[in-house]
C-alpha positions in Angstrom: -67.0 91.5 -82.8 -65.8 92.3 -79.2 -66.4 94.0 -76.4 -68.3 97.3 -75.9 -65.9 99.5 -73.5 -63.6 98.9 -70.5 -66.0 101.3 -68.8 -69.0 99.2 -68.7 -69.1 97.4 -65.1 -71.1 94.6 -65.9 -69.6 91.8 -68.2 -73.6 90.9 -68.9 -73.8 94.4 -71.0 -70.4 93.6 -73.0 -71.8 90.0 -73.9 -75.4 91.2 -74.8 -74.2 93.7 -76.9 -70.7 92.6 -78.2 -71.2 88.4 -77.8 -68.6 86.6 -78.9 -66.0 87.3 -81.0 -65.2 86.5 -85.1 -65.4 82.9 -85.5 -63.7 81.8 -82.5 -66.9 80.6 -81.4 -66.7 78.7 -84.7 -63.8 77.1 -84.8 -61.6 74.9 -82.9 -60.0 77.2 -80.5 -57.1 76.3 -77.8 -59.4 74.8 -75.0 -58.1 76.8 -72.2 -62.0 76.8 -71.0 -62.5 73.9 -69.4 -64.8 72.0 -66.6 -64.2 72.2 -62.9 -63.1 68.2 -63.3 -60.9 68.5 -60.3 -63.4 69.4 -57.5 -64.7 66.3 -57.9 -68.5 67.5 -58.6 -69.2 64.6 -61.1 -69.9 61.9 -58.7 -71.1 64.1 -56.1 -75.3 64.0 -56.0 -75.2 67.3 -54.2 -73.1 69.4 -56.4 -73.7 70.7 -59.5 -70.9 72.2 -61.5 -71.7 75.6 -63.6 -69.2 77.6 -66.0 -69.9 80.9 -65.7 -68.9 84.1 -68.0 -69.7 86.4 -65.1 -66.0 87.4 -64.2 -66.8 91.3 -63.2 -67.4 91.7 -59.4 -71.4 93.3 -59.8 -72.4 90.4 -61.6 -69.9 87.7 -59.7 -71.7 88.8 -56.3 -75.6 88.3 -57.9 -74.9 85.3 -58.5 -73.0 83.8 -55.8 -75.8 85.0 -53.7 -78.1 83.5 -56.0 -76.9 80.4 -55.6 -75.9 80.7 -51.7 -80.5 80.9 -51.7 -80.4 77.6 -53.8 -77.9 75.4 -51.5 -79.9 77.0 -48.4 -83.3 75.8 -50.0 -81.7 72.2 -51.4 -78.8 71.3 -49.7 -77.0 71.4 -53.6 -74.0 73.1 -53.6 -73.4 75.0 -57.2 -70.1 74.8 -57.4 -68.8 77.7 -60.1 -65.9 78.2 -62.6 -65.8 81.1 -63.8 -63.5 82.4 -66.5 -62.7 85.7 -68.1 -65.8 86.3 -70.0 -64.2 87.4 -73.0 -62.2 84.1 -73.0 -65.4 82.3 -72.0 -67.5 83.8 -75.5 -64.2 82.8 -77.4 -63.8 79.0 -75.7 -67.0 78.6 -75.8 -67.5 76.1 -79.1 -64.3 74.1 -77.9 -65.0 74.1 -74.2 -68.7 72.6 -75.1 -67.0 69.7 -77.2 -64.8 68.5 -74.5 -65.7 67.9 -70.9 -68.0 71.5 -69.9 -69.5 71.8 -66.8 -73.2 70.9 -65.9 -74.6 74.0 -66.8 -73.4 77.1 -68.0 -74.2 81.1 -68.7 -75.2 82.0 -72.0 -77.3 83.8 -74.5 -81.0 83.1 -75.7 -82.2 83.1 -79.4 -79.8 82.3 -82.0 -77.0 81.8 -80.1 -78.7 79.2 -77.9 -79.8 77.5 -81.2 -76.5 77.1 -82.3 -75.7 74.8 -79.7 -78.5 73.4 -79.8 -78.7 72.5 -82.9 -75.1 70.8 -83.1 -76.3 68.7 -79.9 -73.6 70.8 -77.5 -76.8 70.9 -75.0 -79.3 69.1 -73.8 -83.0 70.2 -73.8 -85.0 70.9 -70.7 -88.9 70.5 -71.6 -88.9 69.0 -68.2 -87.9 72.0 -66.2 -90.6 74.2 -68.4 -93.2 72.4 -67.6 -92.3 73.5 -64.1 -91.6 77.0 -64.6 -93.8 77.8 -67.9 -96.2 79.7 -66.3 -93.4 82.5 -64.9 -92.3 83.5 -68.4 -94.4 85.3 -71.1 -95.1 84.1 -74.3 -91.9 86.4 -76.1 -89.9 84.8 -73.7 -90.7 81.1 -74.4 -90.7 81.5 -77.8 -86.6 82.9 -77.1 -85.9 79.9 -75.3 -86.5 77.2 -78.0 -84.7 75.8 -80.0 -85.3 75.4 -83.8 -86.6 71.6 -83.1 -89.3 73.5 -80.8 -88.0 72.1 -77.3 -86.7 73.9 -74.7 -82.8 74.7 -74.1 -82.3 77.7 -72.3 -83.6 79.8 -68.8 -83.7 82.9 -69.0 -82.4 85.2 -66.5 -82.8 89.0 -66.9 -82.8 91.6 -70.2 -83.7 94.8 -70.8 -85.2 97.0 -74.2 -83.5 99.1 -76.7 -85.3 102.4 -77.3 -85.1 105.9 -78.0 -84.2 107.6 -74.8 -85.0 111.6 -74.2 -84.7 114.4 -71.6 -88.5 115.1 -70.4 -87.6 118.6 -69.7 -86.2 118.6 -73.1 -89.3 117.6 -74.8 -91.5 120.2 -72.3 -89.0 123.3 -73.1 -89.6 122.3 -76.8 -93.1 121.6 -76.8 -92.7 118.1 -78.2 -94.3 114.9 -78.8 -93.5 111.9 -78.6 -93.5 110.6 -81.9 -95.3 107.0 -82.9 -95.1 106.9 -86.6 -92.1 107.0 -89.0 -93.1 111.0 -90.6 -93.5 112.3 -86.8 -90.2 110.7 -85.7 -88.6 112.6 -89.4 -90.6 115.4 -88.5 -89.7 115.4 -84.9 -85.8 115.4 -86.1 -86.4 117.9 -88.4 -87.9 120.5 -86.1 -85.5 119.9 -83.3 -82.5 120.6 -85.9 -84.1 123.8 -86.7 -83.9 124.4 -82.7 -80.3 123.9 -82.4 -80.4 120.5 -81.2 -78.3 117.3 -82.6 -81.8 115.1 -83.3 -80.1 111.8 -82.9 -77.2 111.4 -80.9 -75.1 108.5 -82.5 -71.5 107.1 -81.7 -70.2 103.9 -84.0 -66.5 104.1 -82.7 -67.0 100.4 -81.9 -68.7 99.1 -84.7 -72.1 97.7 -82.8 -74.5 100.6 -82.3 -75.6 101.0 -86.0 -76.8 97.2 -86.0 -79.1 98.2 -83.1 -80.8 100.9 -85.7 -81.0 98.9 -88.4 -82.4 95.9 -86.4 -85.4 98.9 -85.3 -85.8 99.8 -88.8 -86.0 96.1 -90.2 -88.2 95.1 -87.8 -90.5 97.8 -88.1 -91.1 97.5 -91.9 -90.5 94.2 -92.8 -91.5 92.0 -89.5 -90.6 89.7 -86.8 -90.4 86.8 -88.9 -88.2 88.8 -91.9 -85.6 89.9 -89.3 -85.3 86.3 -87.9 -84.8 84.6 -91.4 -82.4 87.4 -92.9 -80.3 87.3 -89.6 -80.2 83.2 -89.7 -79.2 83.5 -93.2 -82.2 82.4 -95.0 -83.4 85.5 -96.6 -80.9 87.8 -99.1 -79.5 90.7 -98.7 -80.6 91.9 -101.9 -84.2 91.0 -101.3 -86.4 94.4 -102.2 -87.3 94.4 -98.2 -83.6 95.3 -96.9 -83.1 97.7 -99.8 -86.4 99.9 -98.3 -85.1 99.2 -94.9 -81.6 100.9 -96.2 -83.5 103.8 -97.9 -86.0 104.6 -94.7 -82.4 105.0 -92.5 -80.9 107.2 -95.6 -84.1 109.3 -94.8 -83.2 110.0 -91.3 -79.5 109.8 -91.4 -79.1 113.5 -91.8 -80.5 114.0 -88.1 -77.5 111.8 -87.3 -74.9 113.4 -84.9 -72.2 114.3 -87.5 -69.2 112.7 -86.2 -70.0 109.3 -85.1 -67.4 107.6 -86.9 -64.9 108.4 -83.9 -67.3 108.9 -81.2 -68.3 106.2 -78.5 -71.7 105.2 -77.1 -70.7 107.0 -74.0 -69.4 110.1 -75.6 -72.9 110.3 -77.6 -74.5 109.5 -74.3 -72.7 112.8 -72.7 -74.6 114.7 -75.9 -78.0 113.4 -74.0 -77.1 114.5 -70.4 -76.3 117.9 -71.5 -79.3 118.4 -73.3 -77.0 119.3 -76.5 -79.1 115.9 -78.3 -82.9 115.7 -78.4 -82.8 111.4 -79.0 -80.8 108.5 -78.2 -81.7 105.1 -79.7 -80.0 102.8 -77.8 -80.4 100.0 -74.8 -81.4 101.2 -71.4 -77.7 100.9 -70.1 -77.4 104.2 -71.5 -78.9 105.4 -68.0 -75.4 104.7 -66.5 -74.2 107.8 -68.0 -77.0 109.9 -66.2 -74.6 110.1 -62.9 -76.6 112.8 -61.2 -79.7 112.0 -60.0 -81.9 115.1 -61.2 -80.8 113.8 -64.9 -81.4 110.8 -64.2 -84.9 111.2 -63.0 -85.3 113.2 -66.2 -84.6 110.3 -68.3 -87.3 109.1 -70.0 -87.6 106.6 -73.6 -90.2 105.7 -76.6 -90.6 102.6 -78.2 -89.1 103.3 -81.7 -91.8 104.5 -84.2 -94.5 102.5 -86.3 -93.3 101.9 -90.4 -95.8 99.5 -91.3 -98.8 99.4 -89.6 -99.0 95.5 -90.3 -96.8 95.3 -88.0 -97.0 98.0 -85.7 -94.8 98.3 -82.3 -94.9 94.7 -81.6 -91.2 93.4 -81.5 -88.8 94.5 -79.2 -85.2 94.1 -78.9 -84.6 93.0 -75.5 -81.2 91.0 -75.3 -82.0 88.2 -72.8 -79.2 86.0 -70.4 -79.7 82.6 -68.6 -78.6 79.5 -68.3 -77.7 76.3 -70.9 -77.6 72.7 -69.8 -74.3 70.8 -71.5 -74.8 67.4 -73.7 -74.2 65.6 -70.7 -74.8 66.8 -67.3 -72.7 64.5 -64.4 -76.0 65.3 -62.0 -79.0 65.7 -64.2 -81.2 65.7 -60.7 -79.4 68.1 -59.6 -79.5 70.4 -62.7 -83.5 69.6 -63.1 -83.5 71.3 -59.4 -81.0 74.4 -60.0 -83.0 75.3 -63.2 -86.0 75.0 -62.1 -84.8 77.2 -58.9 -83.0 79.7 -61.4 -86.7 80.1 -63.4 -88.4 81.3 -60.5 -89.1 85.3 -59.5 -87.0 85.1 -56.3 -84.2 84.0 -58.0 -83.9 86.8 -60.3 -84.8 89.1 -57.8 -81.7 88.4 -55.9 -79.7 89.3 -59.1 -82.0 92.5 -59.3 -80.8 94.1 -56.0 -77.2 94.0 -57.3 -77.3 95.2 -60.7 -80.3 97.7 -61.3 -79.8 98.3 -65.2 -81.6 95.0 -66.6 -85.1 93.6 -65.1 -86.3 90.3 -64.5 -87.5 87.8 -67.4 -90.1 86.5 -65.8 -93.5 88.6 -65.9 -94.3 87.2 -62.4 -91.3 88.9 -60.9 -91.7 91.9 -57.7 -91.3 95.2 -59.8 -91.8 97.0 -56.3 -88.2 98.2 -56.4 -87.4 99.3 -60.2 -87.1 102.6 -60.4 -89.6 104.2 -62.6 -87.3 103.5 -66.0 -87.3 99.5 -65.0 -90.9 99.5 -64.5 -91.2 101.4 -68.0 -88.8 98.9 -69.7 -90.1 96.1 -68.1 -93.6 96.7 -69.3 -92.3 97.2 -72.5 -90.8 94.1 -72.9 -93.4 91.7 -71.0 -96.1 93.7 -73.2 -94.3 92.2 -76.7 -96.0 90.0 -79.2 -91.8 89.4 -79.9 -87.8 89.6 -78.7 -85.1 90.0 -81.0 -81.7 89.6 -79.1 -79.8 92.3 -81.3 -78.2 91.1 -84.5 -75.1 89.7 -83.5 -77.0 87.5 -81.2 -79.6 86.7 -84.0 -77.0 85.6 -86.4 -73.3 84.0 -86.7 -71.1 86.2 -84.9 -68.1 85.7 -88.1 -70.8 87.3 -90.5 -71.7 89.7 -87.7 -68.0 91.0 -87.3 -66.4 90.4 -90.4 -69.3 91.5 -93.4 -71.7 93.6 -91.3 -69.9 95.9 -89.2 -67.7 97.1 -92.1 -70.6 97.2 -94.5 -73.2 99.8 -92.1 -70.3 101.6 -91.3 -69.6 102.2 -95.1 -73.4 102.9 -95.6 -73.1 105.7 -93.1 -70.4 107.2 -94.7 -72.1 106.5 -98.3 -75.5 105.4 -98.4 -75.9 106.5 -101.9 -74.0 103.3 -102.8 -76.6 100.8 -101.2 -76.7 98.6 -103.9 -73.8 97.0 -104.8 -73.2 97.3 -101.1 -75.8 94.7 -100.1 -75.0 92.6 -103.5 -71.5 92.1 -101.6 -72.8 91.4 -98.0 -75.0 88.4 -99.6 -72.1 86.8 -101.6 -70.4 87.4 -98.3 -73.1 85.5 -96.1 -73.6 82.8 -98.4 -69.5 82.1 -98.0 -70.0 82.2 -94.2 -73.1 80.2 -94.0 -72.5 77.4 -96.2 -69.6 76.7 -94.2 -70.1 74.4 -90.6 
């Protein structure tokens, strides 16, 4: 799976959502990515060389003024090679086997794991013990590894949720719903009032993951969603089916359509008031171009389905920083991580790109606007993150067997059955393999 959209600015909202693409991460690859040998930073104490995914100029400019602060505060210069960040996601398995730099952008949860877990990067307890106390619990538990030590810092994220128009919900005398039979109801009643319920686009495959990911969590748990996206649960297991037949249930209030529609089209359907709800990350808000819509721009956590377990997960894609197999300056990686985990750090990044918030629950909210501060209460408030499901499984299975497969439930979700009967014989295939 691939990119979102030429239109989005920031590279970080293409990788969060899209990640890397088919099972080029997987395999071999031509190893075009490689290290910034040639500047000579692996006998250098004072330089610390970091491969960076962040090719778009927004994101470029956060972080060279990120670390501008650290070679100001340490004397370390980070010295930064950054590639195309599609060809970065797509290198990325190769470029890690061969000669990578000291550290290097990339994604938390399952993705991290990966890496991990085939001893492509080094763990970094040390720099935790440091900068433990900056993070909540959600976000500690996203920087493990499956081995339980630490391989990732995180950087900045943000929640998907179902977005509104306040003055939409005023005119109409709604509530916001908290249970699955007032969200139905809620879509019902605003279909009766000449309104598309749900705006939806799948054009590009991804969006629909994002709702199933909200209904799987909801009803079946944290822990479910974690072991059917690593592979370890089945498709066919009695729990997906239900999850398949509570989205059948609301896939009525659907904007007809979708199949040819981008998340930016169904965005416009929000802004003009034409669609009552949006489910979908809080990039959305860089369609609301006028600041009066904007400002009416408001979002609900997506309903209770089982009360055991509530509203306590969130999907809240998370970026940061990885630490190769072996660092030229490990002193001076210990000192950029532990510099890149601290509030002033990501408030740097902040002032650039005002669509994500900070990681760490010790950050400045002072200057969010009043959608950041929601979403970053939302998120720091968690019991858990996912990361969105083709960052919280193998992005071959993601691209090849899933986005095919919702896309044919939409169209048919009568046929549910043998449809999830091919998805695992699918997954097994693509998980037994390395």
């Amino acid at each position: 799976m691939r990119d979102l959209s030429s239109s989005l600015p920031s590279p970080s909202r293409r990788g969060v959502l899209k990640g890397v693409g088919g099972a080029a991460l997987l395999g071999a690859g031509i190893p075009l990515l490689s290290a910034c040998g040639s500047s000579g930073s692996s006998s250098d104490p004072k330089t610390v060389s970091l491969g960076s995914n962040a090719s778009d100029a927004v994101p470029k400019k956060a972080f060279a003024e990120i670390y501008a602060a650290f070679k100001k505060q340490s004397g370390i210069t980070v010295d930064v090679n950054t590639k195309d960040h599609n060809t970065f996601q797509e290198q990325i398995n190769s470029y890690l086997q061969g000669t990578p730099d000291d550290v290097f952008n990339w994604f938390a949860g399952y993705r991290m794991q990966f890496f991990a877990a085939k001893n492509l990067a080094s763990p970094i307890d040390d720099v935790w013990d440091k900068i433990g106390g900056n993070f909540p619990d959600a976000m500690k538990k996203l920087s493990k590894g499956a081995d339980g030590k630490y391989y990732f810092v995180p950087l900045y994220t943000y929640p998907w949720a179902i977005f509104y128009r306040k003055s939409v919900f005023q005119q109409h005398g709604y509530e916001v719903p908290t249970t699955w039979d007032q969200l139905v109801a809620l879509s019902k009643q605003m279909k009766k009032d000449g309104l598309v319920p749900i705006a939806f686009g799948d054009k590009d495959a991804w969006p629909a993951m994002g709702t199933f990911d909200q209904i799987n969590f909801r009803l079946n748990g944290y822990d479910f969603h974690v072991e059917l996206m690593a592979g370890k649960a089945a498709w066919t297991d009695a729990k997906v089916k239900a999850a398949f037949d509570h989205w059948a249930e609301l896939l009525p209030y659907h904007q007809d359509g979708f199949m040819g529609r981008t998340w930016q089209d169904a965005a416009q359907t929000l802004v003009s008031k034409k669609a009552g709800m949006y489910l979908l990350g809080s990039f959305v808000a860089q369609q609301f171009t006028n600041k009066a819509d904007l400002d009416d721009l408001d979002f609900f956590a997506f309903p209770e389905i089982n009360p055991a377990y509530g509203q306590d997960t969130v999907e809240a894609p998370t970026d940061g920083f990885m630490v190769s197999k072996a660092p030229k300056n490990k002193a001076g990686v210990t000192k950029l991580l532990e510099y890149l985990g601290t509030p002033a750090a990501e408030q740097i990044y902040l002032k650039a790109d005002s669509s994500v918030v900070a990681a760490s629950s010790k950050a400045d909210t002072s200057s969010y606007t009043p959608l950041q501060k929601k979403a970053y209460e939302m998120i720091s408030g968690a019991k858990s993150l996912t990361q969105f499901m083709d960052r919280d499984s193998r992005p071959d299975f993601t691209s090849t067997v899933m986005q095919p497969a919702l896309q044919k439930f939409l169209q048919n979700p009568k046929g549910v059955d043998s449809l999830l009967a091919s998805i695992e014989r699918q997954k097994k295939t693509i998980f037994a393999s390395s």
